[in-house]
mmCIF file of the N, C-alpha and C atoms, coordinates in Angstrom:
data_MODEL
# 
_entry.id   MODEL 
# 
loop_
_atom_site.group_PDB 
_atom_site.id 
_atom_site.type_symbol 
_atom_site.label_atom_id 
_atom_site.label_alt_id 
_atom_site.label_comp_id 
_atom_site.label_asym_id 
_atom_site.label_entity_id 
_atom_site.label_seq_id 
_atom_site.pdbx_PDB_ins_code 
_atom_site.Cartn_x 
_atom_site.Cartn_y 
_atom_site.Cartn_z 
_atom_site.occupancy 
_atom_site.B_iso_or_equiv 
_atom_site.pdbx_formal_charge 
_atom_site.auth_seq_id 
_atom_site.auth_comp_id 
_atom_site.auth_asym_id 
_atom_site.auth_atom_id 
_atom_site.pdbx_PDB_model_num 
ATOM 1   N N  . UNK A 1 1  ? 211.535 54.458 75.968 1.00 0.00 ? 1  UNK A N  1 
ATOM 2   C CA . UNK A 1 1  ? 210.469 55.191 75.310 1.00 0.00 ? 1  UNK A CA 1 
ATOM 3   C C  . UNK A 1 1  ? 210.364 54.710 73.870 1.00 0.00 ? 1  UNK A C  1 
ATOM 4   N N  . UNK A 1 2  ? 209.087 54.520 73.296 1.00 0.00 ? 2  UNK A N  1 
ATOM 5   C CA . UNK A 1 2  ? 209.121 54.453 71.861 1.00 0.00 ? 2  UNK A CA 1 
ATOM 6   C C  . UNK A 1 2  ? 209.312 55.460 71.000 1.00 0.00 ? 2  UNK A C  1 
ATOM 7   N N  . UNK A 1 3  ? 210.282 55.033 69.862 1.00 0.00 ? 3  UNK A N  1 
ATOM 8   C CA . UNK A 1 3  ? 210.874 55.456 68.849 1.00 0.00 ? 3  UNK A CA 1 
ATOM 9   C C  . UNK A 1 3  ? 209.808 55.721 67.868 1.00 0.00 ? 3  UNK A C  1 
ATOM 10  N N  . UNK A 1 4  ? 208.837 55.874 67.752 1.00 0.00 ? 4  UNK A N  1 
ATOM 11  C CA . UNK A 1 4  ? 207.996 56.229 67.181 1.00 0.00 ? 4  UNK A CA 1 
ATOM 12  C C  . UNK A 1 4  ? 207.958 57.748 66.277 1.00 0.00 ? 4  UNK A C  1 
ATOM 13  N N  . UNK A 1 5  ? 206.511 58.301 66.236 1.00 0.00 ? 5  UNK A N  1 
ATOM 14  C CA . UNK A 1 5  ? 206.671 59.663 65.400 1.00 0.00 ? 5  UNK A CA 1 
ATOM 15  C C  . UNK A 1 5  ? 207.173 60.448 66.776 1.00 0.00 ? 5  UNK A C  1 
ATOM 16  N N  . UNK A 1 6  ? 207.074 62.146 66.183 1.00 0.00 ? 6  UNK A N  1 
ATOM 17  C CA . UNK A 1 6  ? 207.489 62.781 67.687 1.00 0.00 ? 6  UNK A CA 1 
ATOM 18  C C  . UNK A 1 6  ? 205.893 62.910 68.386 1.00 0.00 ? 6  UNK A C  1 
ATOM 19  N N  . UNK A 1 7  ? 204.460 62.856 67.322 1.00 0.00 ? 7  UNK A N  1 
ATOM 20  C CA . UNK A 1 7  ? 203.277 62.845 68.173 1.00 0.00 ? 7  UNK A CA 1 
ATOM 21  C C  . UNK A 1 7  ? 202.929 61.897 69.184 1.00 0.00 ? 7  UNK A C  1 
ATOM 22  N N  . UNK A 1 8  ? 203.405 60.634 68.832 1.00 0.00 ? 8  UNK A N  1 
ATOM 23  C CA . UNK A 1 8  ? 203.080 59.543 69.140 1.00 0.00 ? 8  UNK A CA 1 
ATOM 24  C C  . UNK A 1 8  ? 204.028 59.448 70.956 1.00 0.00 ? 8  UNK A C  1 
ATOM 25  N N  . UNK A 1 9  ? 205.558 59.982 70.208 1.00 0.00 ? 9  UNK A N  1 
ATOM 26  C CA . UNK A 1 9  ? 206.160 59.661 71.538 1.00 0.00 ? 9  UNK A CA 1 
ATOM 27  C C  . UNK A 1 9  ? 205.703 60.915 72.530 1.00 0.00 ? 9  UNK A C  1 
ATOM 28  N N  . UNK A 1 10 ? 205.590 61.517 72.265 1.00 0.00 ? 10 UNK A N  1 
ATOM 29  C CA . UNK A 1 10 ? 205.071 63.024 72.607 1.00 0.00 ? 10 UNK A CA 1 
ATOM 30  C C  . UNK A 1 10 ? 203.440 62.483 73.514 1.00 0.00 ? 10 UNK A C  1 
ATOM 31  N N  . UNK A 1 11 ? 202.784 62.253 72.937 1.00 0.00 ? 11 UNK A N  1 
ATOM 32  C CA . UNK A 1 11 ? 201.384 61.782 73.545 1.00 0.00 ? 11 UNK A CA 1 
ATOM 33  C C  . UNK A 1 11 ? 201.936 60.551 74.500 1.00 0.00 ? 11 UNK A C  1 
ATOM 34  N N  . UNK A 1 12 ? 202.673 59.508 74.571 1.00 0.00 ? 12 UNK A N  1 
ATOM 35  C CA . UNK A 1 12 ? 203.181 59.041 75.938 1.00 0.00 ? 12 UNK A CA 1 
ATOM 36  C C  . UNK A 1 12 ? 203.692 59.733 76.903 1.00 0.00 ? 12 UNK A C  1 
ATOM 37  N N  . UNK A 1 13 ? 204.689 60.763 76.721 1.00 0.00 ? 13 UNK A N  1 
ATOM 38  C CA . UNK A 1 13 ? 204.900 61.267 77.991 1.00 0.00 ? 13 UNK A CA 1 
ATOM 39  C C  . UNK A 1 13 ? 204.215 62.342 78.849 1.00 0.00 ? 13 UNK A C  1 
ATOM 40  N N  . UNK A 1 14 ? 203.502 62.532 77.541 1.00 0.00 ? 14 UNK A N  1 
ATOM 41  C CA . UNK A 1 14 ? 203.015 63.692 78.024 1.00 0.00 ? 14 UNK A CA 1 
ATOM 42  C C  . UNK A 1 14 ? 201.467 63.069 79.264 1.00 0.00 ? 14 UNK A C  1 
ATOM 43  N N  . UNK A 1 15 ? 200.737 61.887 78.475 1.00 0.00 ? 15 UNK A N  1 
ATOM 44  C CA . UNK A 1 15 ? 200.220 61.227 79.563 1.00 0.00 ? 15 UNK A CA 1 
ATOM 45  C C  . UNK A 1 15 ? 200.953 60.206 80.860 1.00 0.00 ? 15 UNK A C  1 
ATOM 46  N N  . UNK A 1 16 ? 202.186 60.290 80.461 1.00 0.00 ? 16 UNK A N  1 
ATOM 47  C CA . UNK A 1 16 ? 202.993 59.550 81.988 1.00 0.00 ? 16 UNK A CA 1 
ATOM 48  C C  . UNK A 1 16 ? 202.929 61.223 82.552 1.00 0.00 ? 16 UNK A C  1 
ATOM 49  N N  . UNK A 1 17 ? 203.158 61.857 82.469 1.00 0.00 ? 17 UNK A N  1 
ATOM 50  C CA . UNK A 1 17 ? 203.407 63.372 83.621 1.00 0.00 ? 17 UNK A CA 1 
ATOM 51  C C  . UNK A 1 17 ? 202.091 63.883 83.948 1.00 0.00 ? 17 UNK A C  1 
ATOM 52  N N  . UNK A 1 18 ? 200.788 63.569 83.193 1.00 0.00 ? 18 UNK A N  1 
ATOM 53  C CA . UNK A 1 18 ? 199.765 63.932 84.074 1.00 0.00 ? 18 UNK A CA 1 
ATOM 54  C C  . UNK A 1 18 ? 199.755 62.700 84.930 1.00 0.00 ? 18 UNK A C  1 
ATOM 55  N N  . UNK A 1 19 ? 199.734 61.984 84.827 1.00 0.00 ? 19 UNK A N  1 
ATOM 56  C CA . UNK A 1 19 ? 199.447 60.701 85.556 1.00 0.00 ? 19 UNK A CA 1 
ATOM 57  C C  . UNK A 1 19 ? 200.328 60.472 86.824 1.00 0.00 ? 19 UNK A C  1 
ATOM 58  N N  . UNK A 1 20 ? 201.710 60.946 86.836 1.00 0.00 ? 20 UNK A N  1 
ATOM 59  C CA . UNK A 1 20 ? 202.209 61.075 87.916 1.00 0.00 ? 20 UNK A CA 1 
ATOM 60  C C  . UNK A 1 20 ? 201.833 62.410 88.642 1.00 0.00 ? 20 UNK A C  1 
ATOM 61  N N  . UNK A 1 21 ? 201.396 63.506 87.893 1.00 0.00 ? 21 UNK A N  1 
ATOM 62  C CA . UNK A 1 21 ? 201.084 64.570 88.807 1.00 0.00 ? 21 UNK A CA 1 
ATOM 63  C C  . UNK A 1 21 ? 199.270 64.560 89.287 1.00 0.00 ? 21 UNK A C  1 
ATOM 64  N N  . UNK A 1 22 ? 198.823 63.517 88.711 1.00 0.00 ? 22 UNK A N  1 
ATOM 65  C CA . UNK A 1 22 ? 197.242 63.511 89.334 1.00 0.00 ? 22 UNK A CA 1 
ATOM 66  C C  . UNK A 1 22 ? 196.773 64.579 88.882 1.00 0.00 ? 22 UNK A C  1 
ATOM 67  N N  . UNK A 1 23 ? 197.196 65.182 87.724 1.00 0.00 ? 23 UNK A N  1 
ATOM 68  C CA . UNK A 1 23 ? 196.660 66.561 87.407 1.00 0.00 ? 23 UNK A CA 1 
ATOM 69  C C  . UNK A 1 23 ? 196.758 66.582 85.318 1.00 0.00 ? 23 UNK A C  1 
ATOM 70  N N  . UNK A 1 24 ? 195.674 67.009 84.816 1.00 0.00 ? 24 UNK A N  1 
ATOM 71  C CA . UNK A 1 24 ? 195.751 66.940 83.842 1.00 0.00 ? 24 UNK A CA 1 
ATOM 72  C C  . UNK A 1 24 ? 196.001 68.375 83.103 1.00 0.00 ? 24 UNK A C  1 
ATOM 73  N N  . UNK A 1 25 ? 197.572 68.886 83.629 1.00 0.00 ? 25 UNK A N  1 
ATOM 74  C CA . UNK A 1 25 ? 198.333 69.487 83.132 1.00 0.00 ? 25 UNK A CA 1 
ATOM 75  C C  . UNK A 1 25 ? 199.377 69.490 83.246 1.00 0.00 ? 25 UNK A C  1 
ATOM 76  N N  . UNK A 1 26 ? 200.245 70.118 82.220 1.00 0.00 ? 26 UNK A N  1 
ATOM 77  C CA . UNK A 1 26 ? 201.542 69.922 82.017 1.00 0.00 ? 26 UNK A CA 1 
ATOM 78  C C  . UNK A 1 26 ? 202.543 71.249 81.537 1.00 0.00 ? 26 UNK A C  1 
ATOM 79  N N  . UNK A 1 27 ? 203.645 71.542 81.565 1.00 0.00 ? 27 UNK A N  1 
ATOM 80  C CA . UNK A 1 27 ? 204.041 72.529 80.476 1.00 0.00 ? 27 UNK A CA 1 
ATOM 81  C C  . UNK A 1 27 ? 205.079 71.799 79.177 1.00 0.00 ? 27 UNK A C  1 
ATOM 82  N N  . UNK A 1 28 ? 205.764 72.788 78.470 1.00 0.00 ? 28 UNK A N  1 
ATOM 83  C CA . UNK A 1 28 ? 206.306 71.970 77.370 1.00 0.00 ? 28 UNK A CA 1 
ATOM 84  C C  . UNK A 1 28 ? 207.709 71.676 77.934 1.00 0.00 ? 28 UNK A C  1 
ATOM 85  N N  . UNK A 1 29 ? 207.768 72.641 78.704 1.00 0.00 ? 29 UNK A N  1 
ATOM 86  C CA . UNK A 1 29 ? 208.810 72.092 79.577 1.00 0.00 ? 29 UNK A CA 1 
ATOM 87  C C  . UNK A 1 29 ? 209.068 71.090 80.039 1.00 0.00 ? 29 UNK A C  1 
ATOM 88  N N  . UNK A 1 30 ? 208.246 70.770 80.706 1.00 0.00 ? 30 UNK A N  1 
ATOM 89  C CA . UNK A 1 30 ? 208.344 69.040 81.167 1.00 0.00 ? 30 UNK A CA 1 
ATOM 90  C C  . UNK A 1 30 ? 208.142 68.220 80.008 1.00 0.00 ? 30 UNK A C  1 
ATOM 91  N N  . UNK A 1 31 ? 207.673 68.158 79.185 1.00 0.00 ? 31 UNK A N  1 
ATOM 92  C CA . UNK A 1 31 ? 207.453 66.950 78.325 1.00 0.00 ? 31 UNK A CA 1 
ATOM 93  C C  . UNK A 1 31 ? 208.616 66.710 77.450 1.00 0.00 ? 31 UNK A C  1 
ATOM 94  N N  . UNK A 1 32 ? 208.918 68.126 77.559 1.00 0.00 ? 32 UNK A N  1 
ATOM 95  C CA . UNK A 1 32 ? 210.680 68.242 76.887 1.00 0.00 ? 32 UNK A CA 1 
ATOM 96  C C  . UNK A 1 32 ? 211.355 67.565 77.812 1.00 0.00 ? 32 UNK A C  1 
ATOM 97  N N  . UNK A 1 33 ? 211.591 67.753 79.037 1.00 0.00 ? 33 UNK A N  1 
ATOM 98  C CA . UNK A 1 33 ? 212.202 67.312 80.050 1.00 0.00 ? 33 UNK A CA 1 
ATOM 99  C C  . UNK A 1 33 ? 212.334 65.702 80.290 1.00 0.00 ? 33 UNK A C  1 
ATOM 100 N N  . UNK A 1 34 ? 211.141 65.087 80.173 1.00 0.00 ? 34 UNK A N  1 
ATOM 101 C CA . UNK A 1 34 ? 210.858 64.003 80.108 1.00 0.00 ? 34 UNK A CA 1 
ATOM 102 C C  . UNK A 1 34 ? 211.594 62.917 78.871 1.00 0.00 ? 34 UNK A C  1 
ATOM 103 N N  . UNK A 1 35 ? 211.190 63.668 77.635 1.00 0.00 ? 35 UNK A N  1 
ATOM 104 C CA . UNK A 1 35 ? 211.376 63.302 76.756 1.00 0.00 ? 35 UNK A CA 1 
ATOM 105 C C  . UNK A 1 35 ? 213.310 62.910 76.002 1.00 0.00 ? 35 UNK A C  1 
ATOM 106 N N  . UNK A 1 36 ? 213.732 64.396 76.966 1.00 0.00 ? 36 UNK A N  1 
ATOM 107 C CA . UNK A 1 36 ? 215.150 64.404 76.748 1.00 0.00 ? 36 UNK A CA 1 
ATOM 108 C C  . UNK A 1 36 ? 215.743 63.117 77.734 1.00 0.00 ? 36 UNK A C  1 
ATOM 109 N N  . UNK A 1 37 ? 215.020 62.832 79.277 1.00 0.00 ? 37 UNK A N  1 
ATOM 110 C CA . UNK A 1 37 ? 215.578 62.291 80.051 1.00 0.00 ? 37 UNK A CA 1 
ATOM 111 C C  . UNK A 1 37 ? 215.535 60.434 79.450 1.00 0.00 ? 37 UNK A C  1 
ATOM 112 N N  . UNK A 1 38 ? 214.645 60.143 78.695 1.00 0.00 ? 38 UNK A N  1 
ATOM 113 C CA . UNK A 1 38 ? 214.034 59.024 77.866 1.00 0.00 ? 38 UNK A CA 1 
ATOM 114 C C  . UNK A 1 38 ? 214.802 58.638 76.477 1.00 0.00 ? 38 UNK A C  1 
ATOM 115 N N  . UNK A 1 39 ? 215.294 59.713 76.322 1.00 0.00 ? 39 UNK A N  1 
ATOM 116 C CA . UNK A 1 39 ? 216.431 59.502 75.320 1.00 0.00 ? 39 UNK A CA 1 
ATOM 117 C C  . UNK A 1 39 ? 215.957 59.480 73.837 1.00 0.00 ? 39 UNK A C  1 
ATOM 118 N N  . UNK A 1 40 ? 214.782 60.743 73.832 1.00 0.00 ? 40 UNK A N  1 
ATOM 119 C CA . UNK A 1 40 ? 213.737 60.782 72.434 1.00 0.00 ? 40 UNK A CA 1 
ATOM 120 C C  . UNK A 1 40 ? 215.037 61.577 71.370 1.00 0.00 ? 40 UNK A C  1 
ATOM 121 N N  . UNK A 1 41 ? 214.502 61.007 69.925 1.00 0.00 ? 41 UNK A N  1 
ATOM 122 C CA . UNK A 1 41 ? 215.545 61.614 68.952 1.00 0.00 ? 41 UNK A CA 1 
ATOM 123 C C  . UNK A 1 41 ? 214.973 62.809 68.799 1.00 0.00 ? 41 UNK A C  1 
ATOM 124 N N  . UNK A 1 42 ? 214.262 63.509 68.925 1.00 0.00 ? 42 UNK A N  1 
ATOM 125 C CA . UNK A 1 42 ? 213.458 64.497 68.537 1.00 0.00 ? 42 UNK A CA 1 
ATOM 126 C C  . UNK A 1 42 ? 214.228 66.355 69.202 1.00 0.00 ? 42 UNK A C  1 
ATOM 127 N N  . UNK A 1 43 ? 214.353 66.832 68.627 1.00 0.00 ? 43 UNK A N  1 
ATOM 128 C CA . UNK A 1 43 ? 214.827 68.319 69.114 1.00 0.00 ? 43 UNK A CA 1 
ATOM 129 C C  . UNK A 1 43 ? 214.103 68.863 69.742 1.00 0.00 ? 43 UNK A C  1 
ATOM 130 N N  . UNK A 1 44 ? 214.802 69.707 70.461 1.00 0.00 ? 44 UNK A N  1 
ATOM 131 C CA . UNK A 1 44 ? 213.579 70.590 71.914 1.00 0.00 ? 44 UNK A CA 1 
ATOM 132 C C  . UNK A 1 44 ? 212.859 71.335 70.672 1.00 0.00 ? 44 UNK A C  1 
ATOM 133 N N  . UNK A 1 45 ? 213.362 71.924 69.778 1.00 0.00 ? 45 UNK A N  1 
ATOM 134 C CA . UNK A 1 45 ? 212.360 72.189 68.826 1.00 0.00 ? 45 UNK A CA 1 
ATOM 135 C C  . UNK A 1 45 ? 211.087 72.131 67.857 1.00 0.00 ? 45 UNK A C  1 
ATOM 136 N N  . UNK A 1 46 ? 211.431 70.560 67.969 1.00 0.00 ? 46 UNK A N  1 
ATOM 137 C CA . UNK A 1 46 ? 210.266 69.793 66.915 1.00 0.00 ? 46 UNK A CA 1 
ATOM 138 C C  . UNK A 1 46 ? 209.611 69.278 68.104 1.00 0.00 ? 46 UNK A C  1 
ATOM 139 N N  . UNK A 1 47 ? 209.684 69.228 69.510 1.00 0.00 ? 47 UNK A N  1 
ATOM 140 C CA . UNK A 1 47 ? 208.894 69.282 70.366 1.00 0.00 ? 47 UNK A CA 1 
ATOM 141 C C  . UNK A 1 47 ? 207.805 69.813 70.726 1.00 0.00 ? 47 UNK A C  1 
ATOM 142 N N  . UNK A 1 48 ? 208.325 71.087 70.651 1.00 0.00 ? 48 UNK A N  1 
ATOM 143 C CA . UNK A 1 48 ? 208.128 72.233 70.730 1.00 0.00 ? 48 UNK A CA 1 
ATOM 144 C C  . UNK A 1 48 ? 206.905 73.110 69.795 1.00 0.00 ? 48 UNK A C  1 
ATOM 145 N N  . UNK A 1 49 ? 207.387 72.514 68.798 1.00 0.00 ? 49 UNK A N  1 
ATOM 146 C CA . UNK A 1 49 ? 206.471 73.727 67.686 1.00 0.00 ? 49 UNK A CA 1 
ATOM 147 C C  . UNK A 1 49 ? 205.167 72.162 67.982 1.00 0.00 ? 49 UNK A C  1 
ATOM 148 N N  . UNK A 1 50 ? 205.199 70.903 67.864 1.00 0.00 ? 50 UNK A N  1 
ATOM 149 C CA . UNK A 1 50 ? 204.517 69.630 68.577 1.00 0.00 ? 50 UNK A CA 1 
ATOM 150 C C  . UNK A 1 50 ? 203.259 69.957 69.306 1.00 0.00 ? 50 UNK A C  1 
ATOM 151 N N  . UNK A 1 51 ? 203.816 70.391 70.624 1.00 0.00 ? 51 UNK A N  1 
ATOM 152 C CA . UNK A 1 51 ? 203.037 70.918 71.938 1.00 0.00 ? 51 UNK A CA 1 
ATOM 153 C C  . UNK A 1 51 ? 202.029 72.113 71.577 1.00 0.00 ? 51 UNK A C  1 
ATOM 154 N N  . UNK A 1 52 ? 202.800 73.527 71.400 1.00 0.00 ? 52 UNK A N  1 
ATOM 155 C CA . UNK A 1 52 ? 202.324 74.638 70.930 1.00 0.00 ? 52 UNK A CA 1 
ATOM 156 C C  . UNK A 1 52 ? 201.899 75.040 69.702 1.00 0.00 ? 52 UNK A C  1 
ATOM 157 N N  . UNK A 1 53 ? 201.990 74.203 68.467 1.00 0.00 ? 53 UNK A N  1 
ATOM 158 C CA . UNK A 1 53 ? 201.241 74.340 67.334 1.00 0.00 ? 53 UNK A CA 1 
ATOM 159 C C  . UNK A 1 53 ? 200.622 73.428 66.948 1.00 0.00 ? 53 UNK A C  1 
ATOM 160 N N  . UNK A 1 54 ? 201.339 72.281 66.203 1.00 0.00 ? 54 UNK A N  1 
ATOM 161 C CA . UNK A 1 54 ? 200.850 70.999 65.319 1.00 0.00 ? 54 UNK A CA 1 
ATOM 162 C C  . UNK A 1 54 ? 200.055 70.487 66.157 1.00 0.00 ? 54 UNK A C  1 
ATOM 163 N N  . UNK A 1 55 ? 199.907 70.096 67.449 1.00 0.00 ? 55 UNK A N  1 
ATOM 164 C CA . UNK A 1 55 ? 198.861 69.586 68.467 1.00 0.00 ? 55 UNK A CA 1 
ATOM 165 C C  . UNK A 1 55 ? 198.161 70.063 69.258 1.00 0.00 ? 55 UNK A C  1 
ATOM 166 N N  . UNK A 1 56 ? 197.989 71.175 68.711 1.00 0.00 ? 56 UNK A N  1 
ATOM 167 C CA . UNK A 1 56 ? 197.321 71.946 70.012 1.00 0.00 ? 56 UNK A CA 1 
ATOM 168 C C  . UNK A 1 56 ? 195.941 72.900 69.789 1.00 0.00 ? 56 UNK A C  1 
ATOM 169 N N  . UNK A 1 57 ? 194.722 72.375 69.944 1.00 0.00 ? 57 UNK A N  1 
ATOM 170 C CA . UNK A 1 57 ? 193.527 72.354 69.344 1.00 0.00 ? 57 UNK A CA 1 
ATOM 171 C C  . UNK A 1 57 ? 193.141 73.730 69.127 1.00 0.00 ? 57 UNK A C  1 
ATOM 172 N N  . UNK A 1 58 ? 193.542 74.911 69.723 1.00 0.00 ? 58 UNK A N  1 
ATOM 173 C CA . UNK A 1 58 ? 193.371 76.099 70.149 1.00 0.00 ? 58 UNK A CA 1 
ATOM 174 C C  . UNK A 1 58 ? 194.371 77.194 69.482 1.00 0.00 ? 58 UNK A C  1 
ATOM 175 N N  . UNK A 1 59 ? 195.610 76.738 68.509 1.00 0.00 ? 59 UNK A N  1 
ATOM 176 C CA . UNK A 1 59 ? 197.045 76.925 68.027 1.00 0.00 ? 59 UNK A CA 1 
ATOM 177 C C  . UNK A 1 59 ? 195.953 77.558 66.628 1.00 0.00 ? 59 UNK A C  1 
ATOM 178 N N  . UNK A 1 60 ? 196.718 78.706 66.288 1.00 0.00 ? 60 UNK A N  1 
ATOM 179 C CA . UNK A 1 60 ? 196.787 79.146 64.387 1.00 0.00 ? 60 UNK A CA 1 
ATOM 180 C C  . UNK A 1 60 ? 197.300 78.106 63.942 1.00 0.00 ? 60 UNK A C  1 
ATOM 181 N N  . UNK A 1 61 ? 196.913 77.610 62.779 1.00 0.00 ? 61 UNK A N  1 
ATOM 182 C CA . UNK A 1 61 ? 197.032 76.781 62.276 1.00 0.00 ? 61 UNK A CA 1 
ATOM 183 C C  . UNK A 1 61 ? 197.962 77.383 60.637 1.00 0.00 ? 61 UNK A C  1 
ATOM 184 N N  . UNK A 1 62 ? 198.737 76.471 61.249 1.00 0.00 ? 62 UNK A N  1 
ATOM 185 C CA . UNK A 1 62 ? 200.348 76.987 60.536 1.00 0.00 ? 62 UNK A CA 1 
ATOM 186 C C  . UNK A 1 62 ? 200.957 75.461 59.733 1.00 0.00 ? 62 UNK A C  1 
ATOM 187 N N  . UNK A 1 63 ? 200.051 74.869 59.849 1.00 0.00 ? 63 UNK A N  1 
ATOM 188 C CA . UNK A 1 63 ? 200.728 73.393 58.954 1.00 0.00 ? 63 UNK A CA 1 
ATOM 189 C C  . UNK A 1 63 ? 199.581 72.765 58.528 1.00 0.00 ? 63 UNK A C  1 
ATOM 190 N N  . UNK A 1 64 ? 200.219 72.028 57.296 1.00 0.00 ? 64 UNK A N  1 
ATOM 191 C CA . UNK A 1 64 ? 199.545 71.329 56.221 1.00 0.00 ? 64 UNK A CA 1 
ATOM 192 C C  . UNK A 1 64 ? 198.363 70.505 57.292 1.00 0.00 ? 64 UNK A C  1 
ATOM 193 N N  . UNK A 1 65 ? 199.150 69.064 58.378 1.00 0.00 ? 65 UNK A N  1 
ATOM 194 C CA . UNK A 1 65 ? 198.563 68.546 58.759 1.00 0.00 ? 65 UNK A CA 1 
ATOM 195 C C  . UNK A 1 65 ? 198.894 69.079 60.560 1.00 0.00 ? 65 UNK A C  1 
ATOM 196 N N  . UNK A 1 66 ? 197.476 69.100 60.865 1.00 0.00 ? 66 UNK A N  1 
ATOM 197 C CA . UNK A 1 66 ? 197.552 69.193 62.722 1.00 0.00 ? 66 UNK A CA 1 
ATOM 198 C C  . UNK A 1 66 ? 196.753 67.980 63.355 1.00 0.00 ? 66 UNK A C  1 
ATOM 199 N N  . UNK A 1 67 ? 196.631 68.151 64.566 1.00 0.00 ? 67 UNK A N  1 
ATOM 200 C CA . UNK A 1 67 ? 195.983 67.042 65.654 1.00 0.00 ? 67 UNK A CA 1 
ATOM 201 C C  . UNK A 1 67 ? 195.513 68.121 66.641 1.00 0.00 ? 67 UNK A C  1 
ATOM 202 N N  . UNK A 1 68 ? 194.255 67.571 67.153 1.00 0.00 ? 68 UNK A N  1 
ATOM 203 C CA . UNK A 1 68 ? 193.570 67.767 68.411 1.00 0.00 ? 68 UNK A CA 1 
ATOM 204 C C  . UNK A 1 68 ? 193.599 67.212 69.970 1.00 0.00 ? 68 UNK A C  1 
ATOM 205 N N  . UNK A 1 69 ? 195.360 66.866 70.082 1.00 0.00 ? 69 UNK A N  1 
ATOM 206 C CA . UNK A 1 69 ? 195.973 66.229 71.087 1.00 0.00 ? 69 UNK A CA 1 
ATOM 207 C C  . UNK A 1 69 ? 195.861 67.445 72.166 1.00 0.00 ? 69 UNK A C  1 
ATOM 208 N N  . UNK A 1 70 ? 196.145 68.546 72.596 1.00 0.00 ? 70 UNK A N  1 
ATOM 209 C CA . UNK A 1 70 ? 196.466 69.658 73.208 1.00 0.00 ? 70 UNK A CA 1 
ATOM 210 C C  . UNK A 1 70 ? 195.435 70.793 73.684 1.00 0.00 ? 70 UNK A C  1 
ATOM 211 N N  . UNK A 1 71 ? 195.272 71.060 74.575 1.00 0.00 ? 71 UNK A N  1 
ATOM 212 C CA . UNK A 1 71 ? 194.662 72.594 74.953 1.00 0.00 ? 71 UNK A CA 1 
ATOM 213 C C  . UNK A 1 71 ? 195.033 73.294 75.213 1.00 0.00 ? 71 UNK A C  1 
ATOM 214 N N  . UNK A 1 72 ? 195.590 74.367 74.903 1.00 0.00 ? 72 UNK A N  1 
ATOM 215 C CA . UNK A 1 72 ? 196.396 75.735 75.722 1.00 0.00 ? 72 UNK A CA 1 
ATOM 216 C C  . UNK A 1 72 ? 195.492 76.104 76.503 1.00 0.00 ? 72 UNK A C  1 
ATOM 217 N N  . UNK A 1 73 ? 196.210 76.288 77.980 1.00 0.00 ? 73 UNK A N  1 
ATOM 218 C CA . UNK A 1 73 ? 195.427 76.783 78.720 1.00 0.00 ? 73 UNK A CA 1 
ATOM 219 C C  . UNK A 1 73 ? 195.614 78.344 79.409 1.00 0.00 ? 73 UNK A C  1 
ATOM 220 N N  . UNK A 1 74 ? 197.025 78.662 79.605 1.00 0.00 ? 74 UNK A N  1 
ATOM 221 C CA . UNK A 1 74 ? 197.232 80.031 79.409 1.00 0.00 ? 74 UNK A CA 1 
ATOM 222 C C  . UNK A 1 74 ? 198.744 79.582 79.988 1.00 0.00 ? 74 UNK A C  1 
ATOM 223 N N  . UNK A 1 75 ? 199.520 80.662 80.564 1.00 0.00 ? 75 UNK A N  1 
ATOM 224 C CA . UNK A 1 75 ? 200.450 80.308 81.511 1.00 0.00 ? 75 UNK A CA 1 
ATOM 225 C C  . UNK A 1 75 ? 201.607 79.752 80.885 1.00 0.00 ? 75 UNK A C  1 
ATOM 226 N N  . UNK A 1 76 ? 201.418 78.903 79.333 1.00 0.00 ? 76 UNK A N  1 
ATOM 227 C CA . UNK A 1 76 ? 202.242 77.844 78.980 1.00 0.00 ? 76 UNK A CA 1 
ATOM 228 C C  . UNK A 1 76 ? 202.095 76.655 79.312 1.00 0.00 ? 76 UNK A C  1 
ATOM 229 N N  . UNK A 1 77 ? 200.777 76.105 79.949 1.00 0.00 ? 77 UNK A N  1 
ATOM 230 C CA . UNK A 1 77 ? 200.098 75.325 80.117 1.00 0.00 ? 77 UNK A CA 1 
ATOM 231 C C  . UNK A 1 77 ? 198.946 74.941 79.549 1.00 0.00 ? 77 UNK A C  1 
ATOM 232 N N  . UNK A 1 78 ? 199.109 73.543 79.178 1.00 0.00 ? 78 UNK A N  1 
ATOM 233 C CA . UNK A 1 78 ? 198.289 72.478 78.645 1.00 0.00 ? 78 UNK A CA 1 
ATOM 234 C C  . UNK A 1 78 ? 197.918 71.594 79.221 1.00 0.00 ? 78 UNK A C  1 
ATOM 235 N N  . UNK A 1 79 ? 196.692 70.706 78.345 1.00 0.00 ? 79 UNK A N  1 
ATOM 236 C CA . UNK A 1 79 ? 195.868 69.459 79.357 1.00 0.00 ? 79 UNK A CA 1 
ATOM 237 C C  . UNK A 1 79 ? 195.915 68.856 77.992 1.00 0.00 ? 79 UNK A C  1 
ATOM 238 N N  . UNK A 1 80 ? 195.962 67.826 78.202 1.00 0.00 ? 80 UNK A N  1 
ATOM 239 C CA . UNK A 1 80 ? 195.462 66.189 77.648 1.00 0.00 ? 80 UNK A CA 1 
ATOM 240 C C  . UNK A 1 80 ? 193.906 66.297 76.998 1.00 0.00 ? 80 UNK A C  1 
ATOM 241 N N  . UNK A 1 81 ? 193.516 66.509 75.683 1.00 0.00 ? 81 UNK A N  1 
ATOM 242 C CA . UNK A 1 81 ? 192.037 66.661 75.140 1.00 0.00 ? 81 UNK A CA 1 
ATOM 243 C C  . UNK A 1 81 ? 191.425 65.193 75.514 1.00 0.00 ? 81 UNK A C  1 
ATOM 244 N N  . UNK A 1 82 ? 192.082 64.030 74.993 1.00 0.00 ? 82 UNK A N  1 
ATOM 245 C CA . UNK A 1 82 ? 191.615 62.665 74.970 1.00 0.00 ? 82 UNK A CA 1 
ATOM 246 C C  . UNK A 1 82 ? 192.507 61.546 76.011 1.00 0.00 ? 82 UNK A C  1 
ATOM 247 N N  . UNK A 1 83 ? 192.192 61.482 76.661 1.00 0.00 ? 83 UNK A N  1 
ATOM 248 C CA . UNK A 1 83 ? 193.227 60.673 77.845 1.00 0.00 ? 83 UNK A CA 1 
ATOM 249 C C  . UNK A 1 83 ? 192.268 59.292 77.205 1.00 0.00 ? 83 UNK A C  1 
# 
């Protein structure tokens, strides 16, 4: 996996797991999952706040800088805005 930012590595796996599930959703669970199994430096935390805040188009906006990577969809489920 690339060593990159955590958005950057974060937006790869998160499009390898729709792509293997033929479905353009995911939870943070898995991308955590993924991400831990890939050997990302990143904490389930800074994952985390990643998925459900800093990227997530629909999130209170709680930081300086965000991205429009994410949709909450309910459930704890998200989709991919820009594939």
């Amino acid at each position: 996996m690339s060593k990159g930012s955590c958005r950057e590595e974060l937006l790869l796996a998160t499009r390898s797991i729709i792509r293997a599930k033929g479905d353009n959703r995911f939870t943070s669970k898995e991308a955590i999952e993924y991400m831990k199994r890939n050997n990302t430096i990143y904490t389930e935390s800074t994952i985390r706040t990643h998925i459900t805040s800093r990227c997530c188009s629909n999130a209170k906006d709680h930081h300086a800088v965000t991205y429009n990577d994410y949709e909450a969809l309910g459930k704890g489920e998200y989709k991919v805005i820009n594939l």
